[in-house]
PDB file with SEQRES, HELIX, SHEET and CRYST1 records, atoms N, CA, C and O in Angstrom:
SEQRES   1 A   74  UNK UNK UNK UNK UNK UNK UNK UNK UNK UNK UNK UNK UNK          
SEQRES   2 A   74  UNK UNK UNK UNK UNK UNK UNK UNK UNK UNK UNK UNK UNK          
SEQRES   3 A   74  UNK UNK UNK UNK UNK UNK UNK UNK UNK UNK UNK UNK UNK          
SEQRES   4 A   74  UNK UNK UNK UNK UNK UNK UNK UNK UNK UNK UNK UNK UNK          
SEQRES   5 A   74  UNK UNK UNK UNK UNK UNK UNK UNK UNK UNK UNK UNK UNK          
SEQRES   6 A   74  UNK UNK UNK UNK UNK UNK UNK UNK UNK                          
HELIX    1 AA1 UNK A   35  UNK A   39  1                                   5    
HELIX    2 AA2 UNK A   40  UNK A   45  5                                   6    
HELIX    3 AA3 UNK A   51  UNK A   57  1                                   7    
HELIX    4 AA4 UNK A   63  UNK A   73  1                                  11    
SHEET    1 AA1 2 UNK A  20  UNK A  22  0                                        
SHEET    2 AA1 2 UNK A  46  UNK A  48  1                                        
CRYST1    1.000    1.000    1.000  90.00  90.00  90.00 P 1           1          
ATOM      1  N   UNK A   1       7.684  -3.651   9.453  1.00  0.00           N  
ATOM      2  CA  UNK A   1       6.746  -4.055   8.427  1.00  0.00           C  
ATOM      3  C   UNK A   1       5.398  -4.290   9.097  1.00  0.00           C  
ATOM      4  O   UNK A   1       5.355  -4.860  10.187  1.00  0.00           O  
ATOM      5  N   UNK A   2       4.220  -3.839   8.437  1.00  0.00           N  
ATOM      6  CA  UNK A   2       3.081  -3.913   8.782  1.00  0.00           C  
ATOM      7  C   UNK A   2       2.220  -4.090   7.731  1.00  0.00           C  
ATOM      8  O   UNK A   2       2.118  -3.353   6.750  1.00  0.00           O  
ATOM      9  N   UNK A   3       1.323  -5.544   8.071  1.00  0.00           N  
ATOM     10  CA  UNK A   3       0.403  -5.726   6.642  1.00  0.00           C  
ATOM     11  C   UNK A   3      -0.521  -4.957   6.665  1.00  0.00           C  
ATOM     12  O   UNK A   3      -1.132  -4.660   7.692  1.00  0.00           O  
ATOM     13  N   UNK A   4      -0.784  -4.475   5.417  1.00  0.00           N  
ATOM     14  CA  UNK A   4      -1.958  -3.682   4.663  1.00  0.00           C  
ATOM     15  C   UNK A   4      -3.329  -4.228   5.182  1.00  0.00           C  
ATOM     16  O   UNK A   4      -4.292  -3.508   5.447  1.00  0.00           O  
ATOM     17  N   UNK A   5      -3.288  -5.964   5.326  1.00  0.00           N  
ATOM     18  CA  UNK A   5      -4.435  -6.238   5.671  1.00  0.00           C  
ATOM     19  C   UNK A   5      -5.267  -6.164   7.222  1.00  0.00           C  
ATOM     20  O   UNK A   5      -6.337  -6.712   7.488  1.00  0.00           O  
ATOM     21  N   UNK A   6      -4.408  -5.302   8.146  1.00  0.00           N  
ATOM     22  CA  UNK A   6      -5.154  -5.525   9.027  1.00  0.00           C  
ATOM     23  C   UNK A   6      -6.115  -4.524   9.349  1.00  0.00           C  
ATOM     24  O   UNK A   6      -5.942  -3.441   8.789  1.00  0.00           O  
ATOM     25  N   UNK A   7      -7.428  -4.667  10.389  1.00  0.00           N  
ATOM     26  CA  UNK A   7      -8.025  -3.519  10.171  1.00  0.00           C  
ATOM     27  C   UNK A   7      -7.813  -2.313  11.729  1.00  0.00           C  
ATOM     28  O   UNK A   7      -8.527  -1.478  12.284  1.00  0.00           O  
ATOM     29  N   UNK A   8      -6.645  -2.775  11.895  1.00  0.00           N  
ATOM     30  CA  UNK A   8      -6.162  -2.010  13.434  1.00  0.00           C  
ATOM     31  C   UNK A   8      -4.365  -2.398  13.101  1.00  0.00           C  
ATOM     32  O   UNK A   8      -3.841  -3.309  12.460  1.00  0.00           O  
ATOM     33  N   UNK A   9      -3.792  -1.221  13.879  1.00  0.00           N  
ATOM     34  CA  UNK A   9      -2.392  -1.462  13.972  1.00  0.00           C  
ATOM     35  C   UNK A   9      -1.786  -1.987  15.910  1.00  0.00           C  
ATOM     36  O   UNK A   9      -0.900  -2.615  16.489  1.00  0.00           O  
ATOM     37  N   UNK A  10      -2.900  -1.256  16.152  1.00  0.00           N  
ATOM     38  CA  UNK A  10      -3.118  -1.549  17.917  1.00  0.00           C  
ATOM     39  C   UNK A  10      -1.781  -1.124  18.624  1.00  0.00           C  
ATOM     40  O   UNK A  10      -1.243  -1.660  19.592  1.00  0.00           O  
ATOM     41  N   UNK A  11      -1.279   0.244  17.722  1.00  0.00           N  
ATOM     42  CA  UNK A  11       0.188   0.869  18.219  1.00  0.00           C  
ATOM     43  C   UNK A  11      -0.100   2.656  17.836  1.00  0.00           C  
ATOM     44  O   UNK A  11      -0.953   2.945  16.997  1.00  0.00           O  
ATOM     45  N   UNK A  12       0.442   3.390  18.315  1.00  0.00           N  
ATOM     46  CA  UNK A  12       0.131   4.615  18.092  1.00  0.00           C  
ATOM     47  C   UNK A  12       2.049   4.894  17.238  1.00  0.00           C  
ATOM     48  O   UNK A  12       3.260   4.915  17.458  1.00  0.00           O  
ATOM     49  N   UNK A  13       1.022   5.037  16.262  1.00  0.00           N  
ATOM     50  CA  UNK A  13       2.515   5.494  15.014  1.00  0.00           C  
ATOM     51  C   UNK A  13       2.660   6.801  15.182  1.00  0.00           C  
ATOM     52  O   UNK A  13       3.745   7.226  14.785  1.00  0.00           O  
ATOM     53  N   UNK A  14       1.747   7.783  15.753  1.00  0.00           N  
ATOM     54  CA  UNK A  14       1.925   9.102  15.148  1.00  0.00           C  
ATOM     55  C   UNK A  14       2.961  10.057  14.823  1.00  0.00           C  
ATOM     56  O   UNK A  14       2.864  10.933  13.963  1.00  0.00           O  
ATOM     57  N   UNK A  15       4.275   9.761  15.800  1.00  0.00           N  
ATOM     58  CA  UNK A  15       5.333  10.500  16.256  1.00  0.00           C  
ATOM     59  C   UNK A  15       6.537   9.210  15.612  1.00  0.00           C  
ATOM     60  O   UNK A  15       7.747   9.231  15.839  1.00  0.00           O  
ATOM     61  N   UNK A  16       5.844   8.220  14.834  1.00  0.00           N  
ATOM     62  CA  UNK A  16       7.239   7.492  13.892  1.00  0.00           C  
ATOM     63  C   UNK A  16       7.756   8.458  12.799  1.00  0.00           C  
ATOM     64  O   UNK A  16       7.200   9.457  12.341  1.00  0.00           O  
ATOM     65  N   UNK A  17       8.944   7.920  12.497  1.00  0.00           N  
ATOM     66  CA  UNK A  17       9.457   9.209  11.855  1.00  0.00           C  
ATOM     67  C   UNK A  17      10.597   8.280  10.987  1.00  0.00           C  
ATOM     68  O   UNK A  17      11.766   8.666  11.018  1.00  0.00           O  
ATOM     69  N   UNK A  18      10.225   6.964  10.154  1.00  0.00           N  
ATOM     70  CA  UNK A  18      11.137   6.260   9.515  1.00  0.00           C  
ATOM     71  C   UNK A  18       9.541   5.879   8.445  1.00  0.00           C  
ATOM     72  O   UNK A  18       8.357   6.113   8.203  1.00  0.00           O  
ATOM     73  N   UNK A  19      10.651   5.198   8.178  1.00  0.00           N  
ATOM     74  CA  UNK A  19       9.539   4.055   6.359  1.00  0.00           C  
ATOM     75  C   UNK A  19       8.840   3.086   7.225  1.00  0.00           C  
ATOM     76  O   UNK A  19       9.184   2.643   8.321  1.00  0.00           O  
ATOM     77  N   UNK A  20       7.432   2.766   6.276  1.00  0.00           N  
ATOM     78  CA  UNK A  20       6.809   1.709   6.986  1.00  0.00           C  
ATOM     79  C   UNK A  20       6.720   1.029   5.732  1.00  0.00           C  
ATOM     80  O   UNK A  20       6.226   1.575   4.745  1.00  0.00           O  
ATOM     81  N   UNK A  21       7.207  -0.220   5.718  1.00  0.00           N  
ATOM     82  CA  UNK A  21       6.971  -1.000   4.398  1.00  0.00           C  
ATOM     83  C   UNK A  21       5.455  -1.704   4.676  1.00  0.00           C  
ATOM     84  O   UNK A  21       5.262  -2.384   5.684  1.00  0.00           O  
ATOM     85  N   UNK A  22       4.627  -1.514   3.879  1.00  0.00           N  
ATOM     86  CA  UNK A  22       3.423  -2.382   3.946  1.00  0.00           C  
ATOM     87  C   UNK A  22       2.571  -3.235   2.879  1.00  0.00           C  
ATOM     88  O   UNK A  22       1.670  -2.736   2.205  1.00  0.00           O  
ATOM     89  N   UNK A  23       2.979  -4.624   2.805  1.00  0.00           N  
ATOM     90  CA  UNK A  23       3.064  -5.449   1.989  1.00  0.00           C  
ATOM     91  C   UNK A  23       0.967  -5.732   2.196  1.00  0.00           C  
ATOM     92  O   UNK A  23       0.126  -5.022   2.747  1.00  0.00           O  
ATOM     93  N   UNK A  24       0.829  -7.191   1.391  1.00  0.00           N  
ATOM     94  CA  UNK A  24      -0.576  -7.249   1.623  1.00  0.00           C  
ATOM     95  C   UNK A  24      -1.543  -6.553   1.085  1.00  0.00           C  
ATOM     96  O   UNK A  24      -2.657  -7.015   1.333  1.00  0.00           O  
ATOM     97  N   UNK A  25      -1.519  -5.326   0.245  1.00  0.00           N  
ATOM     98  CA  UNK A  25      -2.191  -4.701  -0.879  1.00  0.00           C  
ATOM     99  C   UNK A  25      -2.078  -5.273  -2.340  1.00  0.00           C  
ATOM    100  O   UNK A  25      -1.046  -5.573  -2.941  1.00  0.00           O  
ATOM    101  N   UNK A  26      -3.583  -5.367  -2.836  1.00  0.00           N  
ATOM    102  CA  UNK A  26      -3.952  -5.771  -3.643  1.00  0.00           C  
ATOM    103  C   UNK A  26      -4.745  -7.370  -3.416  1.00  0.00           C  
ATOM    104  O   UNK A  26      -5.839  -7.656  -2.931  1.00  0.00           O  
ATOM    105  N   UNK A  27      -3.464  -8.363  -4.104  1.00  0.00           N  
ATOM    106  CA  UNK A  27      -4.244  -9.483  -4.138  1.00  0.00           C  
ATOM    107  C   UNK A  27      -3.752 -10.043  -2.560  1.00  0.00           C  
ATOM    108  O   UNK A  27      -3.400 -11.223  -2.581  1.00  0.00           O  
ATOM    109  N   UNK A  28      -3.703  -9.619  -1.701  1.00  0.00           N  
ATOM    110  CA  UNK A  28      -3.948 -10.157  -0.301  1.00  0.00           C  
ATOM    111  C   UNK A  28      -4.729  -9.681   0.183  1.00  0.00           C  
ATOM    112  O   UNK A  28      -5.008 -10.126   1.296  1.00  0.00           O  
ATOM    113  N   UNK A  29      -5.399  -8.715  -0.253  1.00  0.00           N  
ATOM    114  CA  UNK A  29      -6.753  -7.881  -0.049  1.00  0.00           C  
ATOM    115  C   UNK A  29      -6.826  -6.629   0.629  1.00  0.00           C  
ATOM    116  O   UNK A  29      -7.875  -6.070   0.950  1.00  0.00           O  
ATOM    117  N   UNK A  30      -5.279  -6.071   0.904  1.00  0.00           N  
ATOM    118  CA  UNK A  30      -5.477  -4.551   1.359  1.00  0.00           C  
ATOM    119  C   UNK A  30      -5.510  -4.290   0.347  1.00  0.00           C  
ATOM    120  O   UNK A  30      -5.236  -5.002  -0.619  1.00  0.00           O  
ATOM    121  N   UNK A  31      -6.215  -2.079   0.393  1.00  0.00           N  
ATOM    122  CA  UNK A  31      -6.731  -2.111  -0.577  1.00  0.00           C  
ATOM    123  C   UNK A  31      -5.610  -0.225  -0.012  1.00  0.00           C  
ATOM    124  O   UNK A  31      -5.158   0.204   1.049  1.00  0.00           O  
ATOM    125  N   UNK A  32      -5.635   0.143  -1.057  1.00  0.00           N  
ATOM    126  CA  UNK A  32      -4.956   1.662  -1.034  1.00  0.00           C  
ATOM    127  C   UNK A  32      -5.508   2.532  -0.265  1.00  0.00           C  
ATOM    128  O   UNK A  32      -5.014   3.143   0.683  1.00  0.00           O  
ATOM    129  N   UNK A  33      -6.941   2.588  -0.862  1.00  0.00           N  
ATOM    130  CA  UNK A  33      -7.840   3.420  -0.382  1.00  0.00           C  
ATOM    131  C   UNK A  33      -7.805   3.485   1.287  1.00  0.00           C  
ATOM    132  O   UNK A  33      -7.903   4.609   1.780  1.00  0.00           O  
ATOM    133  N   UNK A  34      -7.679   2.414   2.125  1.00  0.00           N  
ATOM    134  CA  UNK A  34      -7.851   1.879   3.483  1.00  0.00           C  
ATOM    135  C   UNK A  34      -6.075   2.700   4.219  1.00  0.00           C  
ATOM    136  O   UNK A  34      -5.735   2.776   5.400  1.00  0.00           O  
ATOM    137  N   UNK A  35      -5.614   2.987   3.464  1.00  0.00           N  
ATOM    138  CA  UNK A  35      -4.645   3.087   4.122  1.00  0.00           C  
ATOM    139  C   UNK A  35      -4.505   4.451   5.274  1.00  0.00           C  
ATOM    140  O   UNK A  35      -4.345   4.374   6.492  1.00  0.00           O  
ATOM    141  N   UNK A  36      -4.606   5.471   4.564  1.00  0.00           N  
ATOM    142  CA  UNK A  36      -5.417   6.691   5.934  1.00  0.00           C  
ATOM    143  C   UNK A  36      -5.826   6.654   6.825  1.00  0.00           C  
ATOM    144  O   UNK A  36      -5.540   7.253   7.861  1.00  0.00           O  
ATOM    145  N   UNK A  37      -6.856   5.680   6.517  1.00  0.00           N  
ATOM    146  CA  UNK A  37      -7.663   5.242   7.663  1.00  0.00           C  
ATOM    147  C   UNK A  37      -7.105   4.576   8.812  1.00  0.00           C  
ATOM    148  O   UNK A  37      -7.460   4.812   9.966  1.00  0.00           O  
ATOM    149  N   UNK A  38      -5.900   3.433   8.354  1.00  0.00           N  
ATOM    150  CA  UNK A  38      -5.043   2.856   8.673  1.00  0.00           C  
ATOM    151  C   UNK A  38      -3.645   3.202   9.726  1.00  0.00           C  
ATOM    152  O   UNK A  38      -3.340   2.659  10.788  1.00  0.00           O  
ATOM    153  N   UNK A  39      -3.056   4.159   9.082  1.00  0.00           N  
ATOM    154  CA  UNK A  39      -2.452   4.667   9.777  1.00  0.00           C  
ATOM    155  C   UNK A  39      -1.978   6.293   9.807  1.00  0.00           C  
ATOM    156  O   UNK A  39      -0.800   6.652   9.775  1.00  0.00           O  
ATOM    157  N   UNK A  40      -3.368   7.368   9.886  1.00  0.00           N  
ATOM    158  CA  UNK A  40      -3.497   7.997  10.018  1.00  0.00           C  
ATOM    159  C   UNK A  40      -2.475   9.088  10.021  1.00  0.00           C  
ATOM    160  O   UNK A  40      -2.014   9.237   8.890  1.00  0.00           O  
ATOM    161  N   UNK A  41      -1.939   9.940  10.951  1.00  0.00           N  
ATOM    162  CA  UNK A  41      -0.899  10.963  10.164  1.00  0.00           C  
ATOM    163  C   UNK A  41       0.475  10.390   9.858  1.00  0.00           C  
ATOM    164  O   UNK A  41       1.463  11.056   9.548  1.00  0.00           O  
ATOM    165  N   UNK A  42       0.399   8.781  10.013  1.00  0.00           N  
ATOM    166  CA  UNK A  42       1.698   8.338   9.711  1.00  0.00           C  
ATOM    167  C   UNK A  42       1.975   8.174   8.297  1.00  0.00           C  
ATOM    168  O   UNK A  42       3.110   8.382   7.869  1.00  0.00           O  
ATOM    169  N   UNK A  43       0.668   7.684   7.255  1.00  0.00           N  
ATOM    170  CA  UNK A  43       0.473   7.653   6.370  1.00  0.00           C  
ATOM    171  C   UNK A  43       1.559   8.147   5.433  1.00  0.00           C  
ATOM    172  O   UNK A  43       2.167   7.332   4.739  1.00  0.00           O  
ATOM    173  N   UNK A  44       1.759   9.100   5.393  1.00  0.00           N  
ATOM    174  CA  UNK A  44       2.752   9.884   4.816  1.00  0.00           C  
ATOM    175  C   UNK A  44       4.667   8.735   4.414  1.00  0.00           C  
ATOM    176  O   UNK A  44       5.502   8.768   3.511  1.00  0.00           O  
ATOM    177  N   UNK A  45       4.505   7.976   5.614  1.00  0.00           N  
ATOM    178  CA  UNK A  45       5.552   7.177   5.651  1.00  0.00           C  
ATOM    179  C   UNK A  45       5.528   5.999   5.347  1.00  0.00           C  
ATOM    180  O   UNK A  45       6.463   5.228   5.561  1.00  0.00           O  
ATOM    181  N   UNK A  46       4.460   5.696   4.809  1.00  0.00           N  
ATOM    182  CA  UNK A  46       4.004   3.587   4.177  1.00  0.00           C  
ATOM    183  C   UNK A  46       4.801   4.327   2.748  1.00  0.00           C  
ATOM    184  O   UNK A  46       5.053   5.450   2.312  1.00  0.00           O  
ATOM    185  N   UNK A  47       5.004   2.796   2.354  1.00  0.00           N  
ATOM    186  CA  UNK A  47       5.895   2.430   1.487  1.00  0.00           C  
ATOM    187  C   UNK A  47       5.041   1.230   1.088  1.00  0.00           C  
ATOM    188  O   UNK A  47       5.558   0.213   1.551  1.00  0.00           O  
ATOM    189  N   UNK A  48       3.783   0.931   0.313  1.00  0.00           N  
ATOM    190  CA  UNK A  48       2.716  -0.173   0.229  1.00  0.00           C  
ATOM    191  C   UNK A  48       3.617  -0.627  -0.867  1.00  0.00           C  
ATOM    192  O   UNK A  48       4.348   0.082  -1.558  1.00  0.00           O  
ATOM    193  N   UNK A  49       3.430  -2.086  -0.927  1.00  0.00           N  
ATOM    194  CA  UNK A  49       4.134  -3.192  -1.737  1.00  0.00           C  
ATOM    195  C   UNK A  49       2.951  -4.074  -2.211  1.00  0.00           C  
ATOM    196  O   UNK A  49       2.153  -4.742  -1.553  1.00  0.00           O  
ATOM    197  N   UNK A  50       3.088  -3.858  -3.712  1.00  0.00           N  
ATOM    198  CA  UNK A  50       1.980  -4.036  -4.451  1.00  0.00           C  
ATOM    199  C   UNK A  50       2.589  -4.852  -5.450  1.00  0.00           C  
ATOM    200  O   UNK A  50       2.687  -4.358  -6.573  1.00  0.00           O  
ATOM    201  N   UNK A  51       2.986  -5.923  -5.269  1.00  0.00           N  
ATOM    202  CA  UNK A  51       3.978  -6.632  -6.460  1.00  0.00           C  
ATOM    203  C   UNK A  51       3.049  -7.065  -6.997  1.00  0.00           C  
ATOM    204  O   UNK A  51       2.774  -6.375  -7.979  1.00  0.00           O  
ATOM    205  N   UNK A  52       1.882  -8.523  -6.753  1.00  0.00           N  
ATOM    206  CA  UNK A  52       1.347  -9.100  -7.422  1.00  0.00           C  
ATOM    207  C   UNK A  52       0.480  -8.435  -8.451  1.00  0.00           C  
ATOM    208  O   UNK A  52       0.242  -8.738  -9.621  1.00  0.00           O  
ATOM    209  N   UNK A  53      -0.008  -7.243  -7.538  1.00  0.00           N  
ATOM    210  CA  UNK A  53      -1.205  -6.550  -8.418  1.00  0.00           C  
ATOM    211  C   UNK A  53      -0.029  -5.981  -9.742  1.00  0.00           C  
ATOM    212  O   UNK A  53      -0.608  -6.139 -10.817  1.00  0.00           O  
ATOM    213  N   UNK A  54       0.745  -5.660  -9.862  1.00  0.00           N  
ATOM    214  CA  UNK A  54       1.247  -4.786 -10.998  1.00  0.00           C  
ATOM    215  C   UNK A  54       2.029  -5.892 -11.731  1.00  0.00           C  
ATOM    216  O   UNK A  54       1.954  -5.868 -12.960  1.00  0.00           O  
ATOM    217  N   UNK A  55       2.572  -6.601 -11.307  1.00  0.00           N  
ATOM    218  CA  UNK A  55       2.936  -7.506 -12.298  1.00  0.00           C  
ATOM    219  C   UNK A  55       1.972  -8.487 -12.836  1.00  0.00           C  
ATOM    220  O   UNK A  55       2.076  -9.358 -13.700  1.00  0.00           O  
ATOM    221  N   UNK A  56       0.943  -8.074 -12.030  1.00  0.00           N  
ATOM    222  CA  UNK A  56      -0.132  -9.344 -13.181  1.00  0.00           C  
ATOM    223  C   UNK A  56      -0.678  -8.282 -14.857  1.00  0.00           C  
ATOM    224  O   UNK A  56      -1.283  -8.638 -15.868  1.00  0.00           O  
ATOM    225  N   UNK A  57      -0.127  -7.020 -14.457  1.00  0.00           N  
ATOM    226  CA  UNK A  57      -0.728  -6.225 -15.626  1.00  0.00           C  
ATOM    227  C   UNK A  57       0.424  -6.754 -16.836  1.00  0.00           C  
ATOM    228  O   UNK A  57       0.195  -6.609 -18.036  1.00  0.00           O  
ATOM    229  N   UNK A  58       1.624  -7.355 -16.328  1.00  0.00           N  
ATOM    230  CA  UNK A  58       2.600  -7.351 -17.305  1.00  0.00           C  
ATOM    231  C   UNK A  58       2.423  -8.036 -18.615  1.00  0.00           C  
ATOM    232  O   UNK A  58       1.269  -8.228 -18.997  1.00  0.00           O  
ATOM    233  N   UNK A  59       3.435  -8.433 -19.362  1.00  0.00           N  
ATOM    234  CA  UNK A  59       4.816  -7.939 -19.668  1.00  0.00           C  
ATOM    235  C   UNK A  59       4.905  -6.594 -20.027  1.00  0.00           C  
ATOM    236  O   UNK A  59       5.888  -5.861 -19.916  1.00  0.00           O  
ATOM    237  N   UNK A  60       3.497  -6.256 -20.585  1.00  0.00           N  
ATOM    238  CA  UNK A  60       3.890  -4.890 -21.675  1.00  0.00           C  
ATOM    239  C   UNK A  60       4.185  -3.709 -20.531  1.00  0.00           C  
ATOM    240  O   UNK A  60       3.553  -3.681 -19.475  1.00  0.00           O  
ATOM    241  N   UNK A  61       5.271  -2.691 -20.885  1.00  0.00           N  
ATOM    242  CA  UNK A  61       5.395  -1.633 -20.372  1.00  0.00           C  
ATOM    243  C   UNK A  61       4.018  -0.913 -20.418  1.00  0.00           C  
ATOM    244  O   UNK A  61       3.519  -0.533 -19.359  1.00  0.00           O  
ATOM    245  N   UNK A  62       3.499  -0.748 -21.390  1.00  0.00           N  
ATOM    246  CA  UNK A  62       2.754   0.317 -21.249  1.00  0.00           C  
ATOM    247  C   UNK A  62       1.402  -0.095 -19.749  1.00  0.00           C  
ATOM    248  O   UNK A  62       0.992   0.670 -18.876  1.00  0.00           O  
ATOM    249  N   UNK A  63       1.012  -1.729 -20.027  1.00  0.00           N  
ATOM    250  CA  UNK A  63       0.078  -1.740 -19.215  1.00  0.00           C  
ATOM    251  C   UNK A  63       0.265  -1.813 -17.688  1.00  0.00           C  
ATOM    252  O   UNK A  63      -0.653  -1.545 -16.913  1.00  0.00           O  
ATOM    253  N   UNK A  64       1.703  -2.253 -17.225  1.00  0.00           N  
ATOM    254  CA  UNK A  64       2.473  -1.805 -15.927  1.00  0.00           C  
ATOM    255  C   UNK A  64       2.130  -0.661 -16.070  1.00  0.00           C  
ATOM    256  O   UNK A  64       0.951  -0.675 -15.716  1.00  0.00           O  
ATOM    257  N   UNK A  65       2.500   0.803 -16.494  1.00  0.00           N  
ATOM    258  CA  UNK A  65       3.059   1.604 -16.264  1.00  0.00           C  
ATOM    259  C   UNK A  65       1.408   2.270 -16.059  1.00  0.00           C  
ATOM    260  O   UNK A  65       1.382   3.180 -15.230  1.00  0.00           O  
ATOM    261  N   UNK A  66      -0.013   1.917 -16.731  1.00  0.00           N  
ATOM    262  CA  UNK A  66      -1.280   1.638 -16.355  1.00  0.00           C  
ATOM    263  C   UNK A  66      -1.497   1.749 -14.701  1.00  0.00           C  
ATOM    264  O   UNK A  66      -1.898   2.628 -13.938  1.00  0.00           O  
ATOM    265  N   UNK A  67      -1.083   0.580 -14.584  1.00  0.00           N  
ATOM    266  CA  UNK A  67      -1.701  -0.096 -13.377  1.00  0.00           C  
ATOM    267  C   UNK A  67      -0.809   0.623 -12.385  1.00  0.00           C  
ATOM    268  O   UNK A  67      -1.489   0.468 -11.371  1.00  0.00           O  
ATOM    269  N   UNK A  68      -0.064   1.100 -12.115  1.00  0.00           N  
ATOM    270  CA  UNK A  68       0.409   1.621 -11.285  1.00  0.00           C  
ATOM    271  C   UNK A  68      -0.102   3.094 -11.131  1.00  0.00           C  
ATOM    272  O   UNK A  68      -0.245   3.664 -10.049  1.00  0.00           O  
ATOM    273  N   UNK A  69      -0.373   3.665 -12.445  1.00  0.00           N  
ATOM    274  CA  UNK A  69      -1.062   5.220 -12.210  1.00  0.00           C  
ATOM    275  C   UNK A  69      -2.371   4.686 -11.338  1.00  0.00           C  
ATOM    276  O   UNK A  69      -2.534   4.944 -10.146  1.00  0.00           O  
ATOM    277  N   UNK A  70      -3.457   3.733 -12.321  1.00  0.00           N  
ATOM    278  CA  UNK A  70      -4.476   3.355 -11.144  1.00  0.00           C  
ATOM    279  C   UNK A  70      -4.288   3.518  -9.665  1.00  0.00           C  
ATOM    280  O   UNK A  70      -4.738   4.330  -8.857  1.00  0.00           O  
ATOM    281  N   UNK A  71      -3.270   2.220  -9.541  1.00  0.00           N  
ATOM    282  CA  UNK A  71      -3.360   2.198  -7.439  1.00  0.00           C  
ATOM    283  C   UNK A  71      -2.696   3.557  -7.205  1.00  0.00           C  
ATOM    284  O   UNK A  71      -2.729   3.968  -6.045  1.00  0.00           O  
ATOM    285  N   UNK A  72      -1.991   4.456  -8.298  1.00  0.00           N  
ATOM    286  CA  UNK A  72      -1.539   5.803  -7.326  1.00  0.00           C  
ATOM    287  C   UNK A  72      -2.867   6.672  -7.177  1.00  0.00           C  
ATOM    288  O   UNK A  72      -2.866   7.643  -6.421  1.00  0.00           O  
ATOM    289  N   UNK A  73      -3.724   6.400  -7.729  1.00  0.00           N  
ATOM    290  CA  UNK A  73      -4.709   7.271  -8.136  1.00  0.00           C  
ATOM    291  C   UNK A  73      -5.972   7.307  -6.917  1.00  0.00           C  
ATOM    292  O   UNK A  73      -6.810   8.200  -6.795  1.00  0.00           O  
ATOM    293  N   UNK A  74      -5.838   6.072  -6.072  1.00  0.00           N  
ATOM    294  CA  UNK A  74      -6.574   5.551  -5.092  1.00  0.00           C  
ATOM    295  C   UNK A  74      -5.937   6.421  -4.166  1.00  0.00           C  
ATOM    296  O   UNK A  74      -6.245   6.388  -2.975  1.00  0.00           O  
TER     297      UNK A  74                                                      
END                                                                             
């Protein structure tokens, strides 16, 4: 696990080859967009955990189902 919020990983991921869960997006202040930048051709393998931000869109289905096209859209 690696938070979203940092602005260095200070490890060379390139040649990881599993899931990276990365919590800390949204209201902890990582942001989607940052993530490339972040961890570059590993990218492909984050798994960002975005609970607060999408459940604050709740209860209604439709506006979850909103907010999640948004942060995919980043």
């Amino acid at each position: 696990m690696i938070g979203g919020t940092h602005s260095s990983l200070g490890c060379d991921l390139s040649d990881f080859n599993g899931s990276l869960l990365v919590p800390g997006i949204g209201a902890q202040g990582g942001r989607m967009e940052d993530l490339p930048d972040l961890f570059g051709d590993a990218v492909r393998h984050v798994l960002p955990v975005v609970g607060r931000g999408v459940i604050s869109a709740g209860p209604d289905a439709a506006a979850l189902r909103a907010r999640v096209t948004e942060l995919l859209a980043t």
